[in-house]
C-alpha positions in Angstrom: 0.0 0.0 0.0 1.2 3.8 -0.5 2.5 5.5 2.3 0.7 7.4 4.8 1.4 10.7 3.7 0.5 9.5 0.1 -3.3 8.6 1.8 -6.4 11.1 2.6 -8.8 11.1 4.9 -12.0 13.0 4.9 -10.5 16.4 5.4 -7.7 16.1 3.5 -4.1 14.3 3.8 -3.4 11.6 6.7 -0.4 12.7 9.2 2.6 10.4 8.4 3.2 8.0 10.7 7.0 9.1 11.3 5.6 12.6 12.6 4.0 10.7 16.0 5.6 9.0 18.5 2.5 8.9 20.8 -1.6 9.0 20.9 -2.4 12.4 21.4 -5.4 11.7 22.9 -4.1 9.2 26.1 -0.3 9.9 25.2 0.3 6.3 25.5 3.7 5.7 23.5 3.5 3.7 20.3 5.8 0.3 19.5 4.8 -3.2 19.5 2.3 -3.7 21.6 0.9 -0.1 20.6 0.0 0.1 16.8 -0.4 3.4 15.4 -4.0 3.6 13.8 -5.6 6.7 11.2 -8.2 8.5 11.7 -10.2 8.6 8.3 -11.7 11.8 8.8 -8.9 13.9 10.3 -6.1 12.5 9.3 -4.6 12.2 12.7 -2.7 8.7 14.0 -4.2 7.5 17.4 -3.8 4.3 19.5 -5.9 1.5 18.7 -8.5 2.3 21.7 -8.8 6.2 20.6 -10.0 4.9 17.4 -12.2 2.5 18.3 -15.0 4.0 16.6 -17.0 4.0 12.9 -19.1 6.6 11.4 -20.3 7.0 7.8 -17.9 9.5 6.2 -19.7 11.2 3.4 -16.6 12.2 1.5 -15.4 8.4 1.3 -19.0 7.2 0.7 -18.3 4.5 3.8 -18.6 4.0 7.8 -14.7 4.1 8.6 -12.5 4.1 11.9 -12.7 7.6 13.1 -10.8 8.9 16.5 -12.9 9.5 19.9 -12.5 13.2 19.0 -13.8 13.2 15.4 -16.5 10.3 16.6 -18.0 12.5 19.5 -18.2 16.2 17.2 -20.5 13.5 14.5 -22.3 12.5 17.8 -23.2 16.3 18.1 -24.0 16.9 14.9 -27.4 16.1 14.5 -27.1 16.8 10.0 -23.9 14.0 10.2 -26.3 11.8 12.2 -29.6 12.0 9.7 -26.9 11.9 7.1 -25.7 8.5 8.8 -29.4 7.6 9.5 -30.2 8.1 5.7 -27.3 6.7 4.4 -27.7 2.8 6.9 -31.5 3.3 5.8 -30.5 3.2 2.0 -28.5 0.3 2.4 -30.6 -1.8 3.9 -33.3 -0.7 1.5 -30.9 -1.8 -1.5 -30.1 -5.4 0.7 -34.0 -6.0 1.2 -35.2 -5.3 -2.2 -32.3 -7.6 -3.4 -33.5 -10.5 -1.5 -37.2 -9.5 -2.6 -35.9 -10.1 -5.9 -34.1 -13.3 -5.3 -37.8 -14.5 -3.6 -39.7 -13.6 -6.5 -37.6 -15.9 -8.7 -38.0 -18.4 -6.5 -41.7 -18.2 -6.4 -42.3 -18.0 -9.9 -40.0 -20.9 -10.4 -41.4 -23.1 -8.1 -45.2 -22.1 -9.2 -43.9 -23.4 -12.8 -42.2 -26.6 -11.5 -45.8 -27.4 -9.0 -47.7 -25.8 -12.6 -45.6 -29.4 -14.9 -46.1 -31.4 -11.6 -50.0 -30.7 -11.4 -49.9 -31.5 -15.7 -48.4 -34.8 -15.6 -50.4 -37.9 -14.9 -50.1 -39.6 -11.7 -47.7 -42.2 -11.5 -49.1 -45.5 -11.6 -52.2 -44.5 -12.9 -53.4 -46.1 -16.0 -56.3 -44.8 -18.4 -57.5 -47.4 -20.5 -59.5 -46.6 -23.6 -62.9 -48.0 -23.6 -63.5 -47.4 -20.0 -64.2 -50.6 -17.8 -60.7 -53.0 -17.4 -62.9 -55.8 -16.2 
């Protein structure tokens, strides 16, 4: 993947990684156990548990990771929450009327195949021209 600095976030280019050497947020010190995470609407890195968030971002289109900070002035923003509202609305509009389709199919296949069933003669039935077998 392309470097940090070579990455955006919602309001514009990420903070290279090499420019932090701790969460602003909790100032806990990055290394091993302490991964360095981006915020994908500000830009900034923060720890793991500062970022341990997800809001939809209109400018990438998608519910990212977002820091505490950016996660609680969405909170607050009552247009970026309808906007959220809207946008988790829309998507489960698109996911039911996909499986509405996908039910349809089935139905009108299934009303076809019990339509051929319904046609055919019983199995083991015999008709016998001229009527009476005895």
């Amino acid at each position: 993947p392309p470097p940090p600095q070579d990455r955006v976030s919602a309001q514009g280019t990420w903070v290279a990684d090499e420019e932090v050497n701790e969460c602003p947020t909790c100032a806990a010190r990055f290394g091993n156990l302490v991964r360095k995470h981006h915020c994908r609407q500000c830009g900034r890195v923060v720890c793991r548990s500062c970022s341990d968030n997800q809001i939809f971002l209109q400018a990438l289109g998608r519910k990212d990771r977002v820091c505490d900070r950016c996660f609680e002035l969405q909170s607050h923003d009552k247009t970026a929450s309808l906007t959220e509202t809207v946008n988790t609305n829309r998507e489960a509009e698109a996911v039911l009327k996909a499986n509405l389709k996908e039910k349809t199919e089935h139905a009108t296949w299934f009303r076809g195949f019990l339509e051929r069933v319904a046609s055919e003669p019983a199995v083991g039935s015999r008709e016998v021209a001229g009527g009476d077998t005895n």
